[in-house]
C-alpha positions in Angstrom: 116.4 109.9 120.2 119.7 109.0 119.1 123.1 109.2 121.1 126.3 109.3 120.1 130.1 108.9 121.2 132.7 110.4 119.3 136.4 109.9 119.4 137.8 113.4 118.5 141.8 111.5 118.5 140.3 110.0 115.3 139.1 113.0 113.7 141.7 113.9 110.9 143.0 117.7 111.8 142.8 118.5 108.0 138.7 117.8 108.1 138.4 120.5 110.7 137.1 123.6 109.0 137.5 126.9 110.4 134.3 129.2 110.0 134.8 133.1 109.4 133.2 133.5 112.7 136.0 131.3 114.2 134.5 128.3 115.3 135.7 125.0 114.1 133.3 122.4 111.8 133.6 119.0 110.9 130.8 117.6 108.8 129.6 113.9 109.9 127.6 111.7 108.4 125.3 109.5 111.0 124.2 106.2 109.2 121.8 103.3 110.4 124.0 100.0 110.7 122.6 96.7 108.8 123.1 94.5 112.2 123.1 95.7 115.9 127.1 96.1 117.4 128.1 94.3 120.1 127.2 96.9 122.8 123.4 97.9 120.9 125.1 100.2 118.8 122.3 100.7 116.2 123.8 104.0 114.1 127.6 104.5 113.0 129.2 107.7 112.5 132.2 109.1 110.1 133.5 111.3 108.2 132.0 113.2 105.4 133.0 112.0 101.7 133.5 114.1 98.7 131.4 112.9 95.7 134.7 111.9 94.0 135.6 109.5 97.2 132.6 107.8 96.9 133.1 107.2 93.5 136.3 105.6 93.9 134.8 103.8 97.0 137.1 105.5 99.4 137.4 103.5 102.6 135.3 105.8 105.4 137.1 107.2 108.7 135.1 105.7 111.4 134.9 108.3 114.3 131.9 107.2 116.3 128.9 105.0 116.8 125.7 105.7 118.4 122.5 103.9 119.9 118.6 104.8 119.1 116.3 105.1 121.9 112.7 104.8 121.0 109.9 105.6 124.0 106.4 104.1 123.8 103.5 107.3 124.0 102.1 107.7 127.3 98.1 107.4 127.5 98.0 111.5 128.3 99.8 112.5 125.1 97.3 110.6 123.0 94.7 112.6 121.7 91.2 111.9 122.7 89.5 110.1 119.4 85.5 110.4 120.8 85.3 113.4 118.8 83.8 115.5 121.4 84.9 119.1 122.5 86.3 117.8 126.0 83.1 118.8 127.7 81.9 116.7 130.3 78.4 117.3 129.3 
């Protein structure tokens, strides 16, 4: 699991799309950081780049960060391995 804080104030007003059903779109891109932020911040988040701002290495409008969670399996959601049909007998 992976959350996320976003700062809408940072979100330019000419990324948000309007759908024909009238509910507004921005399109993020959530990406896994090299090093771990200052507050465990393991994921950043910005704004989606066109192919041609990539290419000419277009600096990124941070809008976000977020933090993975990972939880360890409890022993009832492992599967029995002895093979057997869960018969006692």
């Amino acid at each position: 699991m992976i959350t996320v804080s976003v700062c809408l104030s940072d979100i330019p007003k000419s990324e948000i799309v309007e759908a024909k059903n009238g509910k507004k779109y921005v399109n993020l891109v959530l990406d896994e950081r090299r090093e771990t932020g200052q507050y465990g911040e393991t994921h950043m988040l910005y704004m989606s780049q066109t192919k041609e701002e990539r290419q000419n290495k277009a600096k990124k409008v941070f809008v976000g960060s977020g933090k993975e969670y990972k939880f360890e399996k409890r022993q009832e959601d492992i599967p029995d391995s002895d093979g057997g049909d869960g018969l006692p007998f």
